[in-house]
Structure formats: structure tokens, C-alpha cells
C-alpha positions as CSV (number, residue, x, y, z in Angstrom):
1,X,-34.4,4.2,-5.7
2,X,-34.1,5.9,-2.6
3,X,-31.9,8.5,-1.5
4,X,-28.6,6.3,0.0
5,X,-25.9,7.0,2.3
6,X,-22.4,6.5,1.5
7,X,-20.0,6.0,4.1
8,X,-15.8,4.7,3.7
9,X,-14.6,2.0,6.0
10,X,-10.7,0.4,6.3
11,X,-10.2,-3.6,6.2
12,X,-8.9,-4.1,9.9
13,X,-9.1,-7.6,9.8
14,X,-9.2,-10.4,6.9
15,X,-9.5,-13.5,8.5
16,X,-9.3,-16.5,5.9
17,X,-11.8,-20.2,6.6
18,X,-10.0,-23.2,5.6
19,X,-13.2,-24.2,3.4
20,X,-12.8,-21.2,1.4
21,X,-14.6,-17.6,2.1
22,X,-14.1,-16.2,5.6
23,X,-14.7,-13.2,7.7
24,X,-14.0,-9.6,6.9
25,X,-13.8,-6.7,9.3
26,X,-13.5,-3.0,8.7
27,X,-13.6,0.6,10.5
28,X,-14.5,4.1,9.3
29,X,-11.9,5.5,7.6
30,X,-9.4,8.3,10.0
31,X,-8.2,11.7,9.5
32,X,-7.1,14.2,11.8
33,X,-5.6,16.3,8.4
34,X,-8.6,18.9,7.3
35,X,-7.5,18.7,3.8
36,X,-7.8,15.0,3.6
37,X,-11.1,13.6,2.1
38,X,-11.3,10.8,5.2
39,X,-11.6,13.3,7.4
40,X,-15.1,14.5,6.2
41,X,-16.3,10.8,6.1
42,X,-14.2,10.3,10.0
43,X,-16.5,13.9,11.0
44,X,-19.7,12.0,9.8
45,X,-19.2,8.5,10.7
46,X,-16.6,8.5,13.8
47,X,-17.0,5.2,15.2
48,X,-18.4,1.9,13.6
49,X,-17.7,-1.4,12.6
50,X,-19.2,-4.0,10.0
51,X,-18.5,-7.6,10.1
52,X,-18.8,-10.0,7.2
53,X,-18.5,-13.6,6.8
54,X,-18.5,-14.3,3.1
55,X,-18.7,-17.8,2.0
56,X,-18.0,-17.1,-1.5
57,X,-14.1,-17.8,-2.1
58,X,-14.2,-14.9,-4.9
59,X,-16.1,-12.4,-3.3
60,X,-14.2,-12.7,-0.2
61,X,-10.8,-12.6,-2.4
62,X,-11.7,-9.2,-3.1
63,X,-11.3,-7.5,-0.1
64,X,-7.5,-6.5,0.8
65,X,-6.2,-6.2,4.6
66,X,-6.0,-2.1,4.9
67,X,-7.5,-1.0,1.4
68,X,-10.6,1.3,2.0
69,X,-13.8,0.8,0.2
70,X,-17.2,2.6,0.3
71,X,-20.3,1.4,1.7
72,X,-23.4,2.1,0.2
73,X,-26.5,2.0,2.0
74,X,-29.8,2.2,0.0
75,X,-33.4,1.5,1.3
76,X,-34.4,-1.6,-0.1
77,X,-37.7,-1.5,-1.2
């Protein structure tokens, strides 16, 4: 493996498909507070966005409307 980039993004926007599955949106995590962890990630990555649509019910069950989670980004060889 590679060398990877880890960034941390807020859920902004769960948006629920009546089949099951749906859309997921999410921002870089905010921090004006130099003692807070988000702010490092907010000085590195201060503007973004990724948009998912995740047709798996349980997959998309995982993601909660203002949690944060990291993103991992990893060549792919």
C-alpha cells in the first residue's frame, strides 16, 4: 500500500430513498478553537464536499445526520 491521506468530514445531509439506501452528504469538519483536533483537519482541508448514494439499506444505516467520520484516501493500485 501506498502512502494515504486521511481527512474528517461532518454528515450535513442524510437523505433517505423509499427503496431502501439513499444519499449521504458531508463537509470538512470546523474549528476556529486552536486546541481542538478539527481545527488541524479544517487548516488542511477547508472547503469540500463528498456525495454518496448508497444503495445498500445497511451500509447507508450507518451513517448518522451530524456524526463525523474519517475519510481515507489510498491509491488503489
Amino acid at each position: 500500500m501506498g502512502e494515504r491521506v486521511i481527512a474528517k468530514f461532518t454528515v450535513v445531509r442524510k437523505q433517505p430513498w423509499t427503496a431502501g439506501g439513499g444519499e449521504v452528504n458531508l463537509t470538512p469538519v470546523y474549528s476556529e478553537d486552536p486546541n481542538h483536533k478539527n481545527k488541524k483537519f479544517w487548516d488542511a482541508t477547508p472547503s469540500g464536499s463528498i456525495q454518496m448514494c448508497i444503495n445498500n439499506p445497511v451500509a447507508f444505516d450507518r451513517f448518522e445526520e451530524g456524526a463525523e467520520y474519517y475519510v481515507e484516501f489510498t491509491k488503489a493500485e
